[in-house]
C-alpha positions in Angstrom: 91.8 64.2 104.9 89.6 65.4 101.8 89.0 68.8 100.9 85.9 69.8 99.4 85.9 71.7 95.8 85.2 74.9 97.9 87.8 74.7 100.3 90.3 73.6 97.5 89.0 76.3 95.0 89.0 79.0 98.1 92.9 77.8 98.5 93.6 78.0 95.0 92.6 81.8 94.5 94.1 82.6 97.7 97.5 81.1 97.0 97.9 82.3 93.0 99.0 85.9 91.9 96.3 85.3 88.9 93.1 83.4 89.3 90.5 82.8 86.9 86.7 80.9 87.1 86.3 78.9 84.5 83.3 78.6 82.3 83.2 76.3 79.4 80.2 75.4 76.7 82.1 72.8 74.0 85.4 71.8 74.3 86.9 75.2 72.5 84.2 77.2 74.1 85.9 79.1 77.2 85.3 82.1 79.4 87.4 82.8 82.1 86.2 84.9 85.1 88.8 87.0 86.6 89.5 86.4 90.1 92.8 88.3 91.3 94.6 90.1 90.6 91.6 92.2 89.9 88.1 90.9 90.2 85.9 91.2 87.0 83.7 94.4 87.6 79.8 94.8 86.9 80.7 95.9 83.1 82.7 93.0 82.6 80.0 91.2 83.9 77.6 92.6 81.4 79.7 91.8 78.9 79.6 88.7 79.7 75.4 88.2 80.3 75.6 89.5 76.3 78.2 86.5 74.9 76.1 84.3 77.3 73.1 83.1 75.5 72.6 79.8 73.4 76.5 79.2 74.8 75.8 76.2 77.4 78.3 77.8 79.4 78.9 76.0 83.0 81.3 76.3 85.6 83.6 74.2 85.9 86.5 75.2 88.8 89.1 77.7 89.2 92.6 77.9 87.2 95.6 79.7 89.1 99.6 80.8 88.8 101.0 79.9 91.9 104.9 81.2 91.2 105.4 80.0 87.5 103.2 77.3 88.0 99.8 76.9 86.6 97.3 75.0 89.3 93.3 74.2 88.7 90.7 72.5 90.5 88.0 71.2 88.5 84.1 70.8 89.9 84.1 67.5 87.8 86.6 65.4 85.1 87.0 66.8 81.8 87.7 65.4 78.5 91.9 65.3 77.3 90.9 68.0 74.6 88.7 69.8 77.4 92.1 70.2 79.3 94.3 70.9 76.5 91.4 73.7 75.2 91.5 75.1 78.6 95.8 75.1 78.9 95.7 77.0 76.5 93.4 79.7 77.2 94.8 80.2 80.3 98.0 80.6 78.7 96.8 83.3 76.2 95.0 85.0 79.2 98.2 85.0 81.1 100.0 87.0 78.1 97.6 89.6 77.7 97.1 90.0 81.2 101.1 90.3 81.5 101.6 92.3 78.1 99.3 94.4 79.0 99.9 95.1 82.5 103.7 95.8 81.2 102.9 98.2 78.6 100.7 100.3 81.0 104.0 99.8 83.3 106.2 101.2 80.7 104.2 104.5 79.7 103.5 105.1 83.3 107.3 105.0 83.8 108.3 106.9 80.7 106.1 110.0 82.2 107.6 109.7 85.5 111.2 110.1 84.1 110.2 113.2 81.5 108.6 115.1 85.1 111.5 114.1 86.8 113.8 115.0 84.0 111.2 118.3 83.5 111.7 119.3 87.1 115.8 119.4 87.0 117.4 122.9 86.9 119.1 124.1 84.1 122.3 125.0 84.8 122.8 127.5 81.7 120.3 129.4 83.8 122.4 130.2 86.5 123.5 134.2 86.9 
């Protein structure tokens, strides 16, 4: 049984933990649409309508991490260097998303331990 592009994109993005759409122009021209965790929002999407014009940019499928795997379906073939270009974006996207995500992790733990510590009684201050 064949799946169509849709119904194998739709799968992808369901079954990753990070999804992108992928747009490319020339073979080191990339823009990656985020898909989950979070969706891009309307000022990422204006961003984006800036960086747009004279780019060529098309889409041309979805790129996913399913576990520790990377998984894309593509709308058409691509070039090697087209693959290799987009490999490695993905890859770069992946550490910042995860870089990122940890340092706001860390600071938001690092508060929650100084009120926790905050909120412990003093015992000097006992009568």
């Amino acid at each position: 049984m064949t799946y169509s592009y849709s119904e194998q994109s739709m799968k992808l993005a369901l079954d990753s933990s990070v999804a992108v759409q992928v747009l490319m122009g020339a073979p080191d021209d990339v823009e990656f649409i985020p898909v989950k965790p979070r969706a891009a929002d309307e000022n990422w999407l204006a961003e984006l309508k800036d960086r747009w014009p004279g780019r060529g940019l098309r889409s041309v499928g979805i790129i996913g991490l399913v576990g520790t795997s990377p998984h894309c379906v593509l709308k058409e073939p691509l070039e090697p260097e087209q693959v290799t270009a987009l490999a490695g974006a993905f890859l770069a996207y992946l550490h910042v998303l995860f870089c990122d995500s940890f340092a706001e992790q860390q600071q938001g733990a690092e508060v929650q331990e100084l009120n926790r510590l905050w909120s412990l009684v003093d015992p000097r201050t006992y009568d």
